[in-house]
C-alpha positions as CSV (number, residue, x, y, z in Angstrom):
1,X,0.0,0.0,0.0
2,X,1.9,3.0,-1.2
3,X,1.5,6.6,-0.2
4,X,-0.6,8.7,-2.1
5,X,0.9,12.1,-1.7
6,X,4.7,12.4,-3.1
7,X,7.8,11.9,-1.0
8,X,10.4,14.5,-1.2
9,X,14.1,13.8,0.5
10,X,16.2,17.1,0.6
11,X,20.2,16.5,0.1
12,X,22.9,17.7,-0.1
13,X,26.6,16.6,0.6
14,X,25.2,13.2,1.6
15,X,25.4,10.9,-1.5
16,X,27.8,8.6,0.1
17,X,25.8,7.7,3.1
18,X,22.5,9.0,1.9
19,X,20.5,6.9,4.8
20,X,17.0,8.3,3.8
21,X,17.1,7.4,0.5
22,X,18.3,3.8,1.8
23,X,16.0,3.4,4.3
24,X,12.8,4.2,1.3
25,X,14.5,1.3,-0.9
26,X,14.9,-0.5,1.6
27,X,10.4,-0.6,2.4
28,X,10.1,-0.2,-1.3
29,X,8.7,3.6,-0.9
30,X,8.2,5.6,-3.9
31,X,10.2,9.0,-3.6
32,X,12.5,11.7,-5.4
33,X,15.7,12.8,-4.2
34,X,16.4,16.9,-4.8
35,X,20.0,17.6,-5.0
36,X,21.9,21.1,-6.4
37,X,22.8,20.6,-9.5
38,X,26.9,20.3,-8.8
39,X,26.0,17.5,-7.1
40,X,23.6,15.3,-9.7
41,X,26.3,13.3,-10.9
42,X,27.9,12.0,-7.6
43,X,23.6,11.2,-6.6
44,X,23.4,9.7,-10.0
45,X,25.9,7.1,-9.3
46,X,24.3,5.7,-6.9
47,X,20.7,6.6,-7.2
48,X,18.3,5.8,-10.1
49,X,18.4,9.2,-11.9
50,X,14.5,8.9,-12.4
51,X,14.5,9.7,-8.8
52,X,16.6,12.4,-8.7
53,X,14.8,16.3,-9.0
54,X,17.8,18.9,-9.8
55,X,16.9,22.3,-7.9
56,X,17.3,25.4,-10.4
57,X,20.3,27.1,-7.8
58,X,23.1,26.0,-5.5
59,X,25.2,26.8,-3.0
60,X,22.8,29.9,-1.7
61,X,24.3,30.3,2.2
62,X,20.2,29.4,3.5
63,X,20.7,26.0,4.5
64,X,17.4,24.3,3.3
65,X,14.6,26.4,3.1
66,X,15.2,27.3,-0.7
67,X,15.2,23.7,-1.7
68,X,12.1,23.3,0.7
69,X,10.1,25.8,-0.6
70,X,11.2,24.7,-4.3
71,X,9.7,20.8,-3.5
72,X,6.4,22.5,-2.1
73,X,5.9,24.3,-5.4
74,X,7.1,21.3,-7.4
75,X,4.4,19.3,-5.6
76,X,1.7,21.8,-6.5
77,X,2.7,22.0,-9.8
78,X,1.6,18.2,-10.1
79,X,-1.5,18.6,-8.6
80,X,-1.2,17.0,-5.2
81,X,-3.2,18.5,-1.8
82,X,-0.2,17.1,0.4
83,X,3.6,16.4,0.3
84,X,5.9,14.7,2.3
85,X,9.6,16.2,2.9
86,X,12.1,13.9,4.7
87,X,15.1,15.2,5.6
88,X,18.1,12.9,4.8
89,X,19.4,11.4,8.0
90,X,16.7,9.3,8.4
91,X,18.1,5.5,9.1
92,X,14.9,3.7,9.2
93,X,11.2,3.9,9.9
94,X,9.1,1.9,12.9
95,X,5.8,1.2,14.3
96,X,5.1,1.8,17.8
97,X,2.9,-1.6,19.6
98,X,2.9,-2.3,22.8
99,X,6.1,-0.3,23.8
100,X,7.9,-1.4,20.9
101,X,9.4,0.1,18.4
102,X,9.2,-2.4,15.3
103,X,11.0,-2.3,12.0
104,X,8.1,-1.7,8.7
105,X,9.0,-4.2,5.5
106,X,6.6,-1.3,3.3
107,X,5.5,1.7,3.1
108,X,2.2,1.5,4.4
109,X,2.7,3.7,7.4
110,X,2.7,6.8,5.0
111,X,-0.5,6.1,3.8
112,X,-2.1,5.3,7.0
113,X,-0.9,8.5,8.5
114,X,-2.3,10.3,5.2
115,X,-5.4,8.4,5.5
116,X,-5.9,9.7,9.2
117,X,-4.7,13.1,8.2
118,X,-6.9,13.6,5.5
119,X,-10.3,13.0,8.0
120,X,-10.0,16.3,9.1
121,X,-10.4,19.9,7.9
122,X,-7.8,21.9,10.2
123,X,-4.4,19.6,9.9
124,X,-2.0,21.2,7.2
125,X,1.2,19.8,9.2
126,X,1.6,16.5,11.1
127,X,4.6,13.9,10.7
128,X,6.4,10.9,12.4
129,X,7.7,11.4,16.0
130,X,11.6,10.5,16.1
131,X,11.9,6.7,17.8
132,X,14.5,7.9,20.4
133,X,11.6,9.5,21.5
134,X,9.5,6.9,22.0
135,X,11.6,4.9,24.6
136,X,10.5,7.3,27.6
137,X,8.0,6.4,31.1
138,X,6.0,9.5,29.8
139,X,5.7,8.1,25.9
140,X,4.8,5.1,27.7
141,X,2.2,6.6,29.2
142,X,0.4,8.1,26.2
143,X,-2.6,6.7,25.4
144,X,-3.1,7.7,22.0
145,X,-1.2,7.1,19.0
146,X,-0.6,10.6,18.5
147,X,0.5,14.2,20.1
148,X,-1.9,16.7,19.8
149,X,-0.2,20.7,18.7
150,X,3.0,20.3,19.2
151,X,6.3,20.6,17.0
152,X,6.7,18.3,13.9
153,X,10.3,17.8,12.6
154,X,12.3,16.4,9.8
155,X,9.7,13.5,8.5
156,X,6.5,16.0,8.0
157,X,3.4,15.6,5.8
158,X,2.2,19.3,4.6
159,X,-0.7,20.3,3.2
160,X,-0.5,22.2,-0.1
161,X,-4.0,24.8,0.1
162,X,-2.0,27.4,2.9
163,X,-0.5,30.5,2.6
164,X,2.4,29.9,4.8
165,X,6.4,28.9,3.5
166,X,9.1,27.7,4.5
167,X,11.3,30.5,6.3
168,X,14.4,32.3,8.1
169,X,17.7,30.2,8.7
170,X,17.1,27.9,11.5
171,X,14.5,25.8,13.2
172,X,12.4,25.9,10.4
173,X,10.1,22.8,11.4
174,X,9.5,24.4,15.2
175,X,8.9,28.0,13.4
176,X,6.7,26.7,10.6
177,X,4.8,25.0,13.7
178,X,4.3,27.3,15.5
179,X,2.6,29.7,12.9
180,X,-0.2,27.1,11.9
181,X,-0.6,27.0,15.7
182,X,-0.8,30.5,15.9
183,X,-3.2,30.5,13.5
184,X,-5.7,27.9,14.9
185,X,-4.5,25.0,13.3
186,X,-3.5,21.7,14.6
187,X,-0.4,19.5,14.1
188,X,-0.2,15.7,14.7
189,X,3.0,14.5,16.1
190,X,2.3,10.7,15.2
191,X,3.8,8.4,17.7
192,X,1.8,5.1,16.0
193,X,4.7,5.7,13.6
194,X,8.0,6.6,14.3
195,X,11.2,7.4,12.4
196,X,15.3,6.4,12.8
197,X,16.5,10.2,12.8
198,X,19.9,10.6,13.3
199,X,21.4,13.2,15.9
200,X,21.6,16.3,14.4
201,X,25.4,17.0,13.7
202,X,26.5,13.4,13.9
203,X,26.9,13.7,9.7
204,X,29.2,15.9,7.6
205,X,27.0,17.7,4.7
206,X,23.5,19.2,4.8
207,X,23.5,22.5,7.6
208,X,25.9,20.3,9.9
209,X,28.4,22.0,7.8
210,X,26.5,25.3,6.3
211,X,25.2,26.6,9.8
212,X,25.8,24.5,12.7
213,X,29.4,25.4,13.1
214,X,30.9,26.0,16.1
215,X,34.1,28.1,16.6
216,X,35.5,30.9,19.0
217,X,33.9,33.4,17.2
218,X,30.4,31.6,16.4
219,X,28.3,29.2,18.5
220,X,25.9,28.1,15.8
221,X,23.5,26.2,18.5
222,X,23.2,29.2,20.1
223,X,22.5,31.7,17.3
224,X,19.8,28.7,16.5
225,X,18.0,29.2,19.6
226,X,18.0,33.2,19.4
227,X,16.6,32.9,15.9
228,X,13.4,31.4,17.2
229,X,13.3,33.5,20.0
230,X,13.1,36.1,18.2
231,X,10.6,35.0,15.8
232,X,8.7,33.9,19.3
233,X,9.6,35.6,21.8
234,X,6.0,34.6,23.4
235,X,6.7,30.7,23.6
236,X,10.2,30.6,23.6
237,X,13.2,30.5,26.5
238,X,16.8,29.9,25.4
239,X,18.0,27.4,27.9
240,X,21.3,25.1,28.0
241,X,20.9,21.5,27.8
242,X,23.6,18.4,27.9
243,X,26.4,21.2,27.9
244,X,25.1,23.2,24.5
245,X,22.7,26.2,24.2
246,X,19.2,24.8,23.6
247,X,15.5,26.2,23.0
248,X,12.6,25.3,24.8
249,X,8.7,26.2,23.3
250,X,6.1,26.3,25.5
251,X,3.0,24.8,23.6
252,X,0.3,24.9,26.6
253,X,-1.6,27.7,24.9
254,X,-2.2,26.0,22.2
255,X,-4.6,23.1,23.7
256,X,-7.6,24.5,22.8
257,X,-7.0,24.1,18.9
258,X,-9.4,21.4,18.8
259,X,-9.5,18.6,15.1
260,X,-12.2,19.4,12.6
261,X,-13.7,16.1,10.9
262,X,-14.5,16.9,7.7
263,X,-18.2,16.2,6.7
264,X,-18.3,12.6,5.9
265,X,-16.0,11.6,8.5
266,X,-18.2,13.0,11.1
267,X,-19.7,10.5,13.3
């Protein structure tokens, strides 16, 4: 059971290790890789060229928001309401049952999250919840296969009929978040279905080398954290966690965005 909505994996530097596009082969998922063009030829060595999409610029200092903004306008262009966009450190993709985190053989995850998704009126961002998440006394606590307004990171599902974009520097996914919460909107953090993210700035390429760098004169995870604070300065604190500059969202006021069935979903 495939996904009906495109898969999108934004890349660069990573065409040696490329575990996103690995970890899709590996379930048999249908998805394009989208690489600057210096780079097509070292993806095309290893990747089927029919899955590779060649963004029209390169090399532009903004980490990924060009390229993201770029897939959600290629995906429109198709004709699709929804997209997914991975990024491409992803190792591997689960299922969350009874406190374990088990390996999928297919895709069919994607289309059961779109399937839930697409029951509802008011969801234009939801996604899979990272597994090192889901190892915790309070995941194991939750009751439902799902997180209700919160952040959605790195393996989201978008809807294509809002106004918003991509945007800034850093901490796009909590930024981009917060503004459909702001709005009224919800997000679904999935936890029914998980993915194998890897640590952010455990892998040369992507922004690990473009903005997280780290020198006397810079402290990129810092600057990261004032970015959104400044952005939302309402819901944000800039705090230090496990030795580096962190921040932390407060996400309480936005309980009261309740889900919207559409029509014939309603009971």
């Amino acid at each position: 059971m495939n996904p009906k909505y495109p898969i999108y994996v934004i890349s660069k530097g990573r065409w040696e290790a490329r575990p996103t596009s690995k970890a899709l082969e590996a379930i048999s998922a249908p998805y394009r890789i989208v690489v600057e063009p210096q780079e097509l030829q070292s993806y095309a060595e290893v990747i089927d060229p029919k899955k590779i999409l060649v963004l029209p610029f390169s090399n532009l200092g903004q980490g990924s928001i060009p390229a993201r903004n770029w897939v959600w306008e290629h995906s429109i262009a198709e004709g699709h309401d929804r997209h997914w966009i991975m990024d491409d450190n992803i190792a591997g993709f689960r299922r969350w049952e009874n406190n374990k985190r088990e390996r999928v053989s297919d895709p069919a995850i994607f289309r059961e999250a779109e399937d839930f998704i697409d029951q509802y009126l008011n969801v234009p961002m939801s996604g899979l919840q990272y597994s090192m998440f889901a190892v915790t006394e309070t995941t194991r606590a939750i009751t439902k296969p799902f997180l209700l307004n919160t952040r959605v990171y790195s393996c989201i599902l978008l809807s294509n009929h809002v106004s918003h974009r991509w945007r800034g520097r850093y901490n796009e996914d909590t930024d981009l978040s917060l503004r459909f919460l702001k709005d009224g909107y919800c997000t679904v953090l999935f936890y029914k279905y998980l993915c194998d993210k890897m640590a952010t700035m455990t892998m040369k390429g992507g922004n690990t080398d473009e903005l997280y760098k780290q020198d006397a004169q810079f402290d990129g995870r810092l600057e990261m954290a004032k970015h959104l604070y400044r952005q939302h300065p309402d819901v944000t604190k800039i705090t230090q966690k496990w030795g580096r500059w962190q921040h932390s969202v407060n996400y309480k006021p936005f309980a009261k965005n309740q889900l919207i069935k559409k029509p014939e979903h309603a009971c």
